[in-house]
C-alpha positions as CSV (number, residue, x, y, z in Angstrom):
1,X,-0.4,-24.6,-3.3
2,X,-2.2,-20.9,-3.2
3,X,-5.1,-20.4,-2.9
4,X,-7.8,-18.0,-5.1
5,X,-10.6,-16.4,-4.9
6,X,-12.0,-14.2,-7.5
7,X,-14.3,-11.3,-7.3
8,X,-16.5,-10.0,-10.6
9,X,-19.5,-8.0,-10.8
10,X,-22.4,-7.7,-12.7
11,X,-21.1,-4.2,-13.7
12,X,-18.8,-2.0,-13.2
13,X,-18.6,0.1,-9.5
14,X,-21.1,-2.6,-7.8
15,X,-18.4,-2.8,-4.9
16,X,-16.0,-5.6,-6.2
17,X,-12.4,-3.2,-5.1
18,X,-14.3,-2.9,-1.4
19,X,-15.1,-6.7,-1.2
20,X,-11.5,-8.3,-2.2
21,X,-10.1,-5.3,0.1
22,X,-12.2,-6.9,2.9
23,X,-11.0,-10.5,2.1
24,X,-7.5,-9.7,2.1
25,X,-7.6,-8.3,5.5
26,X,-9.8,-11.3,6.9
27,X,-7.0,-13.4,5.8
28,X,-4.2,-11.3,6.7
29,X,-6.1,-11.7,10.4
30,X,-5.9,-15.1,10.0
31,X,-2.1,-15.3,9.2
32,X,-2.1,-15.8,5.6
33,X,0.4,-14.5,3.7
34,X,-2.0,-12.8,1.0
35,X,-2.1,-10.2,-2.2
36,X,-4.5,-8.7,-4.1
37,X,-4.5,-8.7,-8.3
38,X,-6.4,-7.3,-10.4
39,X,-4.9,-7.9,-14.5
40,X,-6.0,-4.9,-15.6
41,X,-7.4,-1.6,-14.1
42,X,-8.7,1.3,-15.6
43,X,-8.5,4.3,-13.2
44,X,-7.1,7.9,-12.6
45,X,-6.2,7.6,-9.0
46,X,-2.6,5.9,-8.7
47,X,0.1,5.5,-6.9
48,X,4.1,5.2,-7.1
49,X,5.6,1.8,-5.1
50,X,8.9,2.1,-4.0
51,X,10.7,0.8,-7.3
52,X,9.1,3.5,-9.0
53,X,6.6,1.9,-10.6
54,X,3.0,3.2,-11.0
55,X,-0.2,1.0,-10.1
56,X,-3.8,1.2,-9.1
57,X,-4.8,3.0,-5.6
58,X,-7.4,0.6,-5.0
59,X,-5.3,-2.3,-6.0
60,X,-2.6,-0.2,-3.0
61,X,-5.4,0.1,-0.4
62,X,-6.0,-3.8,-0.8
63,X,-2.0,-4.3,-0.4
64,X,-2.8,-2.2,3.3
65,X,-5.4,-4.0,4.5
66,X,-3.5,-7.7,3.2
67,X,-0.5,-6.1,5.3
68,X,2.3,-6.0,2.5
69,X,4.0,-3.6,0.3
70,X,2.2,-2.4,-2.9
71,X,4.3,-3.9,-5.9
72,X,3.1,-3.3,-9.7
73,X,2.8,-7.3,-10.1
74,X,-0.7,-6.5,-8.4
75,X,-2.0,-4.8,-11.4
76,X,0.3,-5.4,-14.3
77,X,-1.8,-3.4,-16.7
78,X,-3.3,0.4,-15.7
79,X,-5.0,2.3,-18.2
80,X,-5.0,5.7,-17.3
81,X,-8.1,7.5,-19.6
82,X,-6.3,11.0,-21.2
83,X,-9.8,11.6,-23.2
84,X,-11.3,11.3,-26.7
85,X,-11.8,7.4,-25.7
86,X,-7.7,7.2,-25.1
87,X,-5.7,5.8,-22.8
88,X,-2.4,5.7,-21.6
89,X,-1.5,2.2,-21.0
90,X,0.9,1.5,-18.5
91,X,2.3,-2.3,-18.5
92,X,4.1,-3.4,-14.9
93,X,4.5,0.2,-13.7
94,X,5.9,2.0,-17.0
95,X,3.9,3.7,-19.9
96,X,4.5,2.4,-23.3
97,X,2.6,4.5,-24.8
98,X,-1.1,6.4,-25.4
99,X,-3.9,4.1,-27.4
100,X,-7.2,4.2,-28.6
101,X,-9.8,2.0,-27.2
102,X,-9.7,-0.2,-30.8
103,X,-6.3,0.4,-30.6
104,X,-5.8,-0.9,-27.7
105,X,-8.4,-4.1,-27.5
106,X,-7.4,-5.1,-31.1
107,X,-4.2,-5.5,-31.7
108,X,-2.4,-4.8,-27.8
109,X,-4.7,-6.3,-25.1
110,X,-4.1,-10.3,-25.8
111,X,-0.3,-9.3,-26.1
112,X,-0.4,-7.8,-22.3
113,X,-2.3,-10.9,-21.2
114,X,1.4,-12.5,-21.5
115,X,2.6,-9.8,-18.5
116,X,-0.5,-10.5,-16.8
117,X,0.0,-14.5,-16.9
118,X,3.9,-13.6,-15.6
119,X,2.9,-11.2,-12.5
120,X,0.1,-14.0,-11.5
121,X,2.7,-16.5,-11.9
122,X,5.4,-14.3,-9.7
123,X,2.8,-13.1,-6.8
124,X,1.7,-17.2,-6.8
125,X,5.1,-17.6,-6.1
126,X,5.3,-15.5,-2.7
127,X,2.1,-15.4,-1.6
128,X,-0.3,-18.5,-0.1
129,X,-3.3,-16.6,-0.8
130,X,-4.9,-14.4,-3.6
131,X,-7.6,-12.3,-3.8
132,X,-8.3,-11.3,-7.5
133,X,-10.7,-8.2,-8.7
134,X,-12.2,-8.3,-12.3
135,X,-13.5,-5.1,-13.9
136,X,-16.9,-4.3,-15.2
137,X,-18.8,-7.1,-16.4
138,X,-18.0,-10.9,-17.5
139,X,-20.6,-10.7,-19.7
140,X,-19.6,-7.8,-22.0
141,X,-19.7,-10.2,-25.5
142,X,-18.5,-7.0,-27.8
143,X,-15.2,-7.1,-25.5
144,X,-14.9,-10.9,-24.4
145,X,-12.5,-11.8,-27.1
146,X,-10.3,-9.5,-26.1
147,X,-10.8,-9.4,-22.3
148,X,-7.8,-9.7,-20.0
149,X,-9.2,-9.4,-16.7
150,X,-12.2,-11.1,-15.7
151,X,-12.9,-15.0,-17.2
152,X,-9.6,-15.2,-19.2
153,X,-8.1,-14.8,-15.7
154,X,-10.5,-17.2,-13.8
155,X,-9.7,-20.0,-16.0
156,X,-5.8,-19.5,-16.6
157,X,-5.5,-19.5,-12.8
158,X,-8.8,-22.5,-12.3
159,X,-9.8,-19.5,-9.8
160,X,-13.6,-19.9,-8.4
161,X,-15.3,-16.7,-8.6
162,X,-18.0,-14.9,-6.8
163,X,-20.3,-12.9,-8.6
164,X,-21.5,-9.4,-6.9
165,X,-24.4,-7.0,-7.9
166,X,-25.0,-4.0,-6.0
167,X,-28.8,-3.9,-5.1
168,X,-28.6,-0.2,-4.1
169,X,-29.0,0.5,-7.7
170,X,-31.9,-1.6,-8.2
171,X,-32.2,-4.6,-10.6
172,X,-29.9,-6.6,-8.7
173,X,-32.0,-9.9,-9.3
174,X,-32.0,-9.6,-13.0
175,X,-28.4,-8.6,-13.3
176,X,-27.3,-11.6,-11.2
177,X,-29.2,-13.8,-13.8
178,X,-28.6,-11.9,-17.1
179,X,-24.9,-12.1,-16.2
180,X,-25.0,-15.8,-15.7
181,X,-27.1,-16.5,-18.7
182,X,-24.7,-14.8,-20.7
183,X,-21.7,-16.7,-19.9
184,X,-20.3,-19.8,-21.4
185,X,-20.8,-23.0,-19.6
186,X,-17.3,-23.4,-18.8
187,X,-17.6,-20.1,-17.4
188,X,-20.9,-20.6,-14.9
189,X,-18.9,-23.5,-14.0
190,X,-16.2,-21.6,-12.3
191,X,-18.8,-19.0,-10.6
192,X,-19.2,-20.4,-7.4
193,X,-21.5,-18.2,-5.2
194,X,-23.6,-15.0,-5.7
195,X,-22.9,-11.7,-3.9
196,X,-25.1,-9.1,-2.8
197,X,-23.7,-5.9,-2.2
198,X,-24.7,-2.4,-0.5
199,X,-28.6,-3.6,1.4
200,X,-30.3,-1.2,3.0
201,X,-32.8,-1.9,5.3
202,X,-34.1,-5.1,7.2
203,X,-32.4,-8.4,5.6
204,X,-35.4,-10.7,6.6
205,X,-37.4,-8.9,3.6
206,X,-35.0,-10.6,0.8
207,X,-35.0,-14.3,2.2
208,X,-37.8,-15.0,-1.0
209,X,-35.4,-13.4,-3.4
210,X,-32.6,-15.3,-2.0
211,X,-34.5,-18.7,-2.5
212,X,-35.7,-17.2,-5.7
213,X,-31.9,-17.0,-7.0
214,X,-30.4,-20.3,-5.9
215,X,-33.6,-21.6,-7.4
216,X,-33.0,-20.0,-10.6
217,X,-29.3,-20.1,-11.3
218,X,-28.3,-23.2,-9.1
219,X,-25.4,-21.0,-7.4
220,X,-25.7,-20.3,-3.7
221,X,-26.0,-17.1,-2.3
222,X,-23.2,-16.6,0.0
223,X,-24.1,-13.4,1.8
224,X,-25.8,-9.8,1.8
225,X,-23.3,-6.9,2.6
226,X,-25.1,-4.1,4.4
227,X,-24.5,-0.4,2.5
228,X,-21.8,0.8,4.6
229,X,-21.5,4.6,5.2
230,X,-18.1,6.9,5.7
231,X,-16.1,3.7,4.7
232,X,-12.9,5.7,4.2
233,X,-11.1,3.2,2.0
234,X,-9.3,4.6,-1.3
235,X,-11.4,4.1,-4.4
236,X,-9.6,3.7,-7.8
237,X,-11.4,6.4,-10.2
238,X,-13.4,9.9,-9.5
239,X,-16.3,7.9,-9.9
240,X,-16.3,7.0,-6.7
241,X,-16.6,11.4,-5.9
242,X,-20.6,11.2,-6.6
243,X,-20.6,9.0,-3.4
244,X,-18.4,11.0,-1.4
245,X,-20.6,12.6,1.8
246,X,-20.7,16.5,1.1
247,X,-20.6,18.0,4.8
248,X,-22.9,21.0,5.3
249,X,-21.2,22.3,7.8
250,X,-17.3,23.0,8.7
251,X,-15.6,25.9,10.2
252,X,-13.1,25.8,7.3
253,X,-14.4,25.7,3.2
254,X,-12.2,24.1,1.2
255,X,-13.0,23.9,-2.8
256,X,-11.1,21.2,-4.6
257,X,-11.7,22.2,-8.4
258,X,-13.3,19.1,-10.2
259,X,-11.3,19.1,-12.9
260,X,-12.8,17.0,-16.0
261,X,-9.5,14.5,-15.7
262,X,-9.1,14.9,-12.1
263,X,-6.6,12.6,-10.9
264,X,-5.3,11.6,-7.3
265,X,-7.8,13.0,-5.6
266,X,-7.4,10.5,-2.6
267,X,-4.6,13.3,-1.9
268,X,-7.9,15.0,0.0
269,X,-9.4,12.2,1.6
270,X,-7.5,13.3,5.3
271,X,-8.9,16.8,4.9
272,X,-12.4,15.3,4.4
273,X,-12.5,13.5,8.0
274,X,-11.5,16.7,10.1
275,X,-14.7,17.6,11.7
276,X,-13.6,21.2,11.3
277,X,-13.7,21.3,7.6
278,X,-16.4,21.6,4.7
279,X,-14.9,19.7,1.7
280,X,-16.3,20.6,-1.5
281,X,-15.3,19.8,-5.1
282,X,-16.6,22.6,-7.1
283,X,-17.1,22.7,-10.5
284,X,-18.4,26.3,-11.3
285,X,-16.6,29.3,-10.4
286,X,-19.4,30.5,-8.1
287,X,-18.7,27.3,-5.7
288,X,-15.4,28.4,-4.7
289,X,-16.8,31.4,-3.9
290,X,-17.3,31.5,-0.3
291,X,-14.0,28.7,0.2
292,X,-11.2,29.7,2.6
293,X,-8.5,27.9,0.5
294,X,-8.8,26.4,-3.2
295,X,-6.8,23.7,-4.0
296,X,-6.2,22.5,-8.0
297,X,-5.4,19.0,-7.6
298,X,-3.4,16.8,-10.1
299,X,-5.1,16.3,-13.9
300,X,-4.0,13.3,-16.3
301,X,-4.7,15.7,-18.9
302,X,-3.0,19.0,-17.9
303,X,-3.2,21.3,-20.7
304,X,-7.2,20.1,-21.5
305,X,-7.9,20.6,-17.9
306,X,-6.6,24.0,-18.1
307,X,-8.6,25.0,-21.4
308,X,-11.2,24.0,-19.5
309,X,-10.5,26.6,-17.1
310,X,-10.6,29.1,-19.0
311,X,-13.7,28.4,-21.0
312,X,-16.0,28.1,-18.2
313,X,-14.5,31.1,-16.2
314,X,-13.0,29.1,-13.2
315,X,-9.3,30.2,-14.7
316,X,-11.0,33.8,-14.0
317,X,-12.1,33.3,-10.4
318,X,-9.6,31.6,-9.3
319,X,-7.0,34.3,-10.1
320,X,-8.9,36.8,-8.6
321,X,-9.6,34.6,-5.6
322,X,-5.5,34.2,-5.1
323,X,-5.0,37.9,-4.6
324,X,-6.1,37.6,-1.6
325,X,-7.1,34.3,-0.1
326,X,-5.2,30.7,-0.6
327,X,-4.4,28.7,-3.8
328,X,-2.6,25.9,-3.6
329,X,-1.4,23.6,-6.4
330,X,-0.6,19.8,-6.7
331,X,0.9,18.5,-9.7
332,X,-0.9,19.3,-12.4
333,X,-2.4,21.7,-10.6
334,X,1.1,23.3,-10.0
335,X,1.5,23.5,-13.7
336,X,-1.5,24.9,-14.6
337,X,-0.9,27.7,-11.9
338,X,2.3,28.9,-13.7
339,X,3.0,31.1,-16.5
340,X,3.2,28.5,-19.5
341,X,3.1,24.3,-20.4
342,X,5.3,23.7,-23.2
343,X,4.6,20.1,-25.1
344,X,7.0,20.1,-28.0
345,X,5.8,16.1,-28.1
346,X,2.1,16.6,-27.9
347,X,1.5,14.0,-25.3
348,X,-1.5,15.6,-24.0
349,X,-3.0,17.2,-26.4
350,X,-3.0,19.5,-30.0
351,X,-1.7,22.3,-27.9
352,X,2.0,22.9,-27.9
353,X,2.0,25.8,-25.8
354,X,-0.3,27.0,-23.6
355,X,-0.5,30.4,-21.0
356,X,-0.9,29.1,-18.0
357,X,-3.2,31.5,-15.0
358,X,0.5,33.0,-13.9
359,X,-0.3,32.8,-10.3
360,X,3.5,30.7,-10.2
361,X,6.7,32.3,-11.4
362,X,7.1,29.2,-13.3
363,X,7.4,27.2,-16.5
364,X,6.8,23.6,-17.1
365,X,8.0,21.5,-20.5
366,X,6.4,18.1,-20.7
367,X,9.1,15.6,-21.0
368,X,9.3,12.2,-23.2
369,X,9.0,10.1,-20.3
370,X,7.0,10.3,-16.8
371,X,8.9,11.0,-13.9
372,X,7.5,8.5,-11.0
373,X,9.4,8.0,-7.7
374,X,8.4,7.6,-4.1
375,X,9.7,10.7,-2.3
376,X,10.0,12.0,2.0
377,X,9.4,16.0,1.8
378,X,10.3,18.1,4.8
379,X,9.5,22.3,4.6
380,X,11.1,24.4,8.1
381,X,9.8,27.6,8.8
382,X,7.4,28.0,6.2
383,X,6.0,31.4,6.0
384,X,1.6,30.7,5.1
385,X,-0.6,33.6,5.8
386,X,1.1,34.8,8.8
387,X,1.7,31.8,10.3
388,X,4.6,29.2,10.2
389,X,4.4,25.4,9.4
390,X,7.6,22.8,10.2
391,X,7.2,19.3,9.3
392,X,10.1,17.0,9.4
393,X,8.7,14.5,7.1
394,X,6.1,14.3,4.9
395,X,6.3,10.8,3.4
396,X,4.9,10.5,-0.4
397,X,5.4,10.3,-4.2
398,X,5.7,12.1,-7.3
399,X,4.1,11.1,-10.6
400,X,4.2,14.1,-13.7
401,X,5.9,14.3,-17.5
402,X,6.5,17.7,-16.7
403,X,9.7,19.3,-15.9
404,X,8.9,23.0,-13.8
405,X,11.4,25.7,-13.3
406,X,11.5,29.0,-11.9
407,X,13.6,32.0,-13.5
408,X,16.6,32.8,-11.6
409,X,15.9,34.4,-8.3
410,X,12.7,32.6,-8.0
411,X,11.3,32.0,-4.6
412,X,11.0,28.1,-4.0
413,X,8.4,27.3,-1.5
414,X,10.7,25.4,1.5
415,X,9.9,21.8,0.2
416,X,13.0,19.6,0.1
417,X,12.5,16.2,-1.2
418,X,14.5,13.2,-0.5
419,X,14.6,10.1,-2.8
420,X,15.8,6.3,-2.3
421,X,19.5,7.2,-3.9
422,X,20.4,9.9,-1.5
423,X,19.6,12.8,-3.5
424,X,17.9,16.2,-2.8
425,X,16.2,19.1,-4.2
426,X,13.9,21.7,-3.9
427,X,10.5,21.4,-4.9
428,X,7.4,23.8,-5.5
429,X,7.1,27.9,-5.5
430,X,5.3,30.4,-3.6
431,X,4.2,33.9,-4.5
432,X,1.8,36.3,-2.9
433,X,1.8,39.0,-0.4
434,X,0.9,36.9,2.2
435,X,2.8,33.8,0.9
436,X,-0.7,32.6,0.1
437,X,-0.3,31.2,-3.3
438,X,2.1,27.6,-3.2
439,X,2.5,24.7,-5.5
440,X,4.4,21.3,-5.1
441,X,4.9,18.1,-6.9
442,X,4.6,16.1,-3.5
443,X,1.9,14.2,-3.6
444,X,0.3,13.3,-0.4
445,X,1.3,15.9,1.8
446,X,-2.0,16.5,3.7
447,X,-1.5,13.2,4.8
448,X,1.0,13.8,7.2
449,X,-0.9,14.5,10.7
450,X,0.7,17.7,11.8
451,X,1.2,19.4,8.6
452,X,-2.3,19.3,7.5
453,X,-3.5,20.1,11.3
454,X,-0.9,23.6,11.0
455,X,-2.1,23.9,7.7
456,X,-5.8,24.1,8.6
457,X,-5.0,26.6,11.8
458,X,-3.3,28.8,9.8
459,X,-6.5,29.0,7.8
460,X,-8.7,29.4,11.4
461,X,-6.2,31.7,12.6
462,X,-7.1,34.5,8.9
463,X,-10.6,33.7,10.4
464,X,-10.0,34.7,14.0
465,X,-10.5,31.2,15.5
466,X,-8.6,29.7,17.5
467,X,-6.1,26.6,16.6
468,X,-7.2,23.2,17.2
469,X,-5.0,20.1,18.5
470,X,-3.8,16.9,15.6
471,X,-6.5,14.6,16.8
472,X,-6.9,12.2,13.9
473,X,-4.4,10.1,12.6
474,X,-4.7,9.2,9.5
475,X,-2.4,5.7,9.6
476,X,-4.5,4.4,12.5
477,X,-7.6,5.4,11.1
478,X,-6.8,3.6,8.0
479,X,-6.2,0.4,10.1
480,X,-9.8,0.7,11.7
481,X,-11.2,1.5,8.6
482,X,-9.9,-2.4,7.5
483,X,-10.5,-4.0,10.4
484,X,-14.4,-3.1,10.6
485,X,-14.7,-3.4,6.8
486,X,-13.3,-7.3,7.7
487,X,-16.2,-7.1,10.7
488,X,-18.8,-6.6,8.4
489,X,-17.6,-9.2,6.1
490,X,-17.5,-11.4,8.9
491,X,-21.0,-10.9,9.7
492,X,-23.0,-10.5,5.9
493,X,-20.5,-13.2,4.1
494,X,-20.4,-17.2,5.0
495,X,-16.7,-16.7,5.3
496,X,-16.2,-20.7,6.3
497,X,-18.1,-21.8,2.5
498,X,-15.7,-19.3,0.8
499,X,-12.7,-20.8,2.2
500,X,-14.2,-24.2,1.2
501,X,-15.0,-23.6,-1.8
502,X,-11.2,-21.8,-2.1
503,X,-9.6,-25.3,-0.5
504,X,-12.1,-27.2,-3.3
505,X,-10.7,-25.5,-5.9
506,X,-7.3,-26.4,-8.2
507,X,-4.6,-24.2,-8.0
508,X,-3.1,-22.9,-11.8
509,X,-3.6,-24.9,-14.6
């Protein structure tokens, strides 16, 4: 029979995607064959699975650390936020359409809970263990009706559930209670320990508010997680960029543009550990500028994004910036840094057409339907600021509505993708004197050891430094990142009563 465990939180970001990330990887050290699930996630950073299908990063990270493949029965339901409280909902890896948030929790949500009960179903199926995430609160009574993720789950699976508050934001104690008060019966009864999450400081000092707790609710407390710094694990939304460490110092400046619907922006997370480089995400033109390189990253909501631009005078800067120094472009990015978007179906926006900053000799009309595959990239000889980058492969994924060309005679930057039925093309442009100005589709690129190490030289090298050797590695380090995220579980959580209390527990009812 499998096995659950269920993770909620007294609200939302209190460190429920970090804990059942953790959990799978303890059990995967312990030989179970475990997933992660989580019905229904609301997030901007995703990620394209093998078939094609588009799910959750964080739901993808927990697949890592649990040691399988991501599959879209992990998160059956993403909601991707395109603005003006709207979402594009995407039901077991394909979009069926925008929505409204009363759109979507009146008459769609309890609808989807019928894919969420099948994926559950399916993943109970080939996998002895699971490790469900909710999302915000349980206790949300404006949305419980409709809720699909947190106590409607619990109960159609008979799943025990810990409940987490994160203490770093103060008020910890009362959320813990004021969650529990405001749950059903039948719901209390299925939450089985308390959590707390992100301590600071000398444990000893929060014995009385522990026996304080278990006094008061009657549920044990089954640990105190210690705040954890430079974790390194994907987060699923740009929430999660307030907490990300801004280095003060770095040889090499590189602005990513904080777009207002910035999307995939775990595509930077490599660049961010090389102890040579100052990451910043700027979102005023006068951040960028002392950068060596800007990069415009991907954007759920392309042609806003880029109105945005030009209203606050980053569209300004940054074309100015690109006549001399680097611009690169991913995705939306790339889109934004060509000569027009064309969306004869208003997917995005009002806005049928729209200039774009012309940096790219390129066009881009949105489609009817998203393009989403999983993609290996190669480039030979490519020609950036007088140096020259090879890479074999460059494993990734592609994940737009837009469809980019360039006029005949247009200079493609040397990006060849390969997909999973044999074929190839070109991908991306590249204008400039220097070649210094590039955009690609290829998701994921910097994540590839060597090109991101020749990448970053050829930047020290328009500086007059000299080159440095590939000395992280971005797959191992994700590995150690897991492993002593599972160590401090070990340590903080009473591991042996959560397995219990999992063994205790019915399986689906």
């Amino acid at each position: 029979m499998t096995e659950y465990i269920m993770l909620m939180g007294t609200g939302s970001h209190v460190g429920k995607s970090i804990i059942t990330c953790g959990l799978c990887r303890i059990f995967y050290q312990e030989g179970r064959h475990v997933a992660p699930f989580k019905a229904q996630n609301m997030a901007l950073n995703s990620f394209v699975t093998a078939a094609g299908d588009e799910m959750g990063r964080a739901q993808v990270a927990q697949a890592e650390a649990s040691g399988v493949l991501p599959d879209a029965l992990m998160n059956p339901v993403l909601l991707k936020p395109t603005g003006n409280s709207t979402s594009q909902v995407i039901i077991m890896g394909k979009p069926v359409g925008n929505m409204s948030a009363r759109e979507y929790h009146n008459n769609f949500s309890l609808q989807a809970f019928s894919t969420v009960k099948t994926a559950a179903a399916s993943l109970s199926e080939k996998y002895d263990t699971i490790v469900i995430e909710g999302a915000g609160s349980p206790a949300e009574v404006n949305l419980k009706n409709t809720d699909i993720v947190n106590m409607r789950v619990a109960k159609h699976l008979n799943a025990p559930v810990l409940l987490i508050a994160d203490i770093d934001r103060g008020g910890a104690l009362a959320s813990l209670v004021g969650t529990l008060e405001l749950l059903e019966a039948d719901e209390r009864a299925l939450i089985k320990g308390l959590i707390i999450n992100k301590f600071r400081g000398d444990v000893s000092l929060f014995d009385s508010a522990i026996n304080f707790l278990e006094e008061r609710t009657g549920k044990p407390v089954l640990g105190v997680v210690p705040h954890i710094e430079n974790l390194g694990i994907d987060d699923e939304d740009s929430v999660s960029l307030e907490d990300v460490p801004q280095k003060d110092t770095g040889e090499i400046t590189i602005a990513v543009v904080r777009l207002p619907k910035i999307a995939n922006f775990t595509d930077f997370t490599a660049l961010e550990k090389e102890n040579d480089v100052r990451l910043i995400y700027a979102r005023t033109a006068e951040e960028i500028s002392g950068a060596d390189a800007v990069i415009l990253p991907g954007s759920k909501s392309t042609v806003n994004d880029l109105i945005h631009l030009k209203e606050t005078g980053l569209a300004e800067k940054i074309v100015q910036y690109a006549a001399t120094r680097p611009v690169v472009g991913i995705c939306g990015g790339y889109q934004m840094m060509g000569k027009e978007i064309y969306d004869p179906y208003k997917s995005e926006s009002n806005v049928e057409r729209i200039a774009g900053l012309n940096l790219l000799p390129v066009s881009t009309t949105f489609a009817a339907e998203k393009f989403t595959a999983q993609t290996v990239g190669s480039c030979k000889n490519f020609a950036f600021i007088g140096s020259t980058i090879t890479a074999p492969r460059l494993p990734g994924y592609e994940i737009h509505a837009g469809v980019t060309t360039l006029p005949e005679g247009g200079k493609y930057a040397p990006f060849l993708l390969s997909y999973n039925d044999g074929t190839i093309r070109a991908d991306g442009a590249q204008t400039g004197a220097n070649g210094q100005i590039f955009g690609t589709y290829l998701h994921g690129i910097f994540d590839d050891d060597k090109f991101r190490r020749d990448f970053l030289n050829a930047l020290r090298k328009s500086k007059h430094l000299p080159p440095l050797p590939v000395t992280k590695n971005v797959a191992a380090q994700k590995e150690q990142n897991y492993n002593r995220l599972a160590d401090v579980l070990r340590r903080s959580l009473n591991i042996d009563r959560i397995k219990q209390i999992m063994r205790e527990q019915g399986g689906a009812q």
